[in-house]
N, C-alpha and C positions, 0 to 999 in steps of 0.2 A: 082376695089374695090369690097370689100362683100358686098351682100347686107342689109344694115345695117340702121338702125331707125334716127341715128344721125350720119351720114354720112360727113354733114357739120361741126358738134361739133370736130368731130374725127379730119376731116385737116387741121381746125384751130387749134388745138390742137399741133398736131403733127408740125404744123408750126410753132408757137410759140417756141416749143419744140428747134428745128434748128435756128432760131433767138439767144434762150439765149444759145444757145453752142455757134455759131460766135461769140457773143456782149462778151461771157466770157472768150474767143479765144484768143479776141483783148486786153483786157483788159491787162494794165500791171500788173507783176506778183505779185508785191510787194502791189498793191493799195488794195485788198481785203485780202490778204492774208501777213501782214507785214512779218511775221516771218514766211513764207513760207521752204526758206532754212532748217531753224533748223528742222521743221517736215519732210521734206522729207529726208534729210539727213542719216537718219534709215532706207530708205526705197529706194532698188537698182532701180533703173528705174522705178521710181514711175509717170513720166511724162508719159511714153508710158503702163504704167497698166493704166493712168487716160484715155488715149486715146481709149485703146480699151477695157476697161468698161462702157466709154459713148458710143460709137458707138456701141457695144453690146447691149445695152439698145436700142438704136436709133434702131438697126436692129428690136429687140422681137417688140416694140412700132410697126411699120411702116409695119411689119410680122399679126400683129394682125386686120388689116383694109382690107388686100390684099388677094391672092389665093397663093396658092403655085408656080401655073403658073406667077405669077410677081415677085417670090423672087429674079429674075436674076435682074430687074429692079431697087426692092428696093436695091440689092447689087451696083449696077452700077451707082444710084443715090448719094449711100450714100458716093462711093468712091469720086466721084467725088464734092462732101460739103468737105470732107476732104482735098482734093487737092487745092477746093477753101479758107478754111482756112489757111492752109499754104501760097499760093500764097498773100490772105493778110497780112499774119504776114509778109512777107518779104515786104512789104511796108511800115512799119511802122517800128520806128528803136530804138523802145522800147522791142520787140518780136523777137525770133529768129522762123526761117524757116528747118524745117528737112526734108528729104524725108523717115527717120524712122520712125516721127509721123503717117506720111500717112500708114508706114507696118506696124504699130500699130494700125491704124484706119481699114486693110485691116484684120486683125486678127479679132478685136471686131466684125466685119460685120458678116467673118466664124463663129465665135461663138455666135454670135445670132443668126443668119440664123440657124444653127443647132439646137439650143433648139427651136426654133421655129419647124422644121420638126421633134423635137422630141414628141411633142405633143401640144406646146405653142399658135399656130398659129390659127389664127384667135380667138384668147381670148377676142378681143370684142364683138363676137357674143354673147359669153355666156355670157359677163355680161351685153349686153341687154336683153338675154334670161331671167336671173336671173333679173333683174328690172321693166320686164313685169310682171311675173309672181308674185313678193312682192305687185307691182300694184292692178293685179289681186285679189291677195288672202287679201290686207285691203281693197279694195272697196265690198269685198262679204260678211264683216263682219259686 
């Protein structure tokens, strides 16, 4: 991990983060979302953009805590939350189980890992940087 001021805040954070993707994972489709069908319906493979727009996000989120030296990890990590999503959907017989969502969840990881190496990475540093220093500059006034 970076070394970082809220360190604790960040993987409780980032935990939580992973909790309400599984719990919304499980969730059947219809209960949050009634009219689900009708919206997505407009929209071609709109299950596997949700997939790896979350998991893109999860990547930049979990890209932002680490070193570039751990992105293999965060990738390897996050595969494998995705793998375990799946394997619970197929336990429960309100959910269906793809091994596409997983290429979809394996896509979103590339493409946050990438904005990430593109300059994103370690973006909590700076916004502890920037919250020191607002610190700093109302306490001297």
């Amino acid at each position: 991990m970076l070394p970082l001021r809220y360190a604790a805040r960040w993987r409780v954070t980032g935990l939580l983060f992973l909790v309400i993707v599984l719990l919304a994972s499980m969730m059947p489709a219809g209960w949050l979302w009634p009219d689900r069908q009708e919206f997505v319906s407009w929209f071609t493979h709109a299950d596997k953009w949700m997939h790896g727009i979350v998991f893109a996000t999860l990547a930049v989120w979990f890209a932002g805590q680490y070193s570039r030296g751990s992105y293999w990890r965060i990738a390897v990590g996050l595969l494998a939350f995705g793998v375990l999503i799946e394997a619970c959907q197929r336990l429960v017989g309100y959910r269906t189980s793809e091994w596409l969502d997983v290429a979809a969840d394996a896509a979103g990881i590339a493409v946050g890992l990438a904005i990430a190496l593109a300059g994103l990475g370690g973006w909590s540093q700076w916004i502890e940087n920037r919250l020191v220093r607002s610190k700093v500059a109302t306490s001297g006034d």
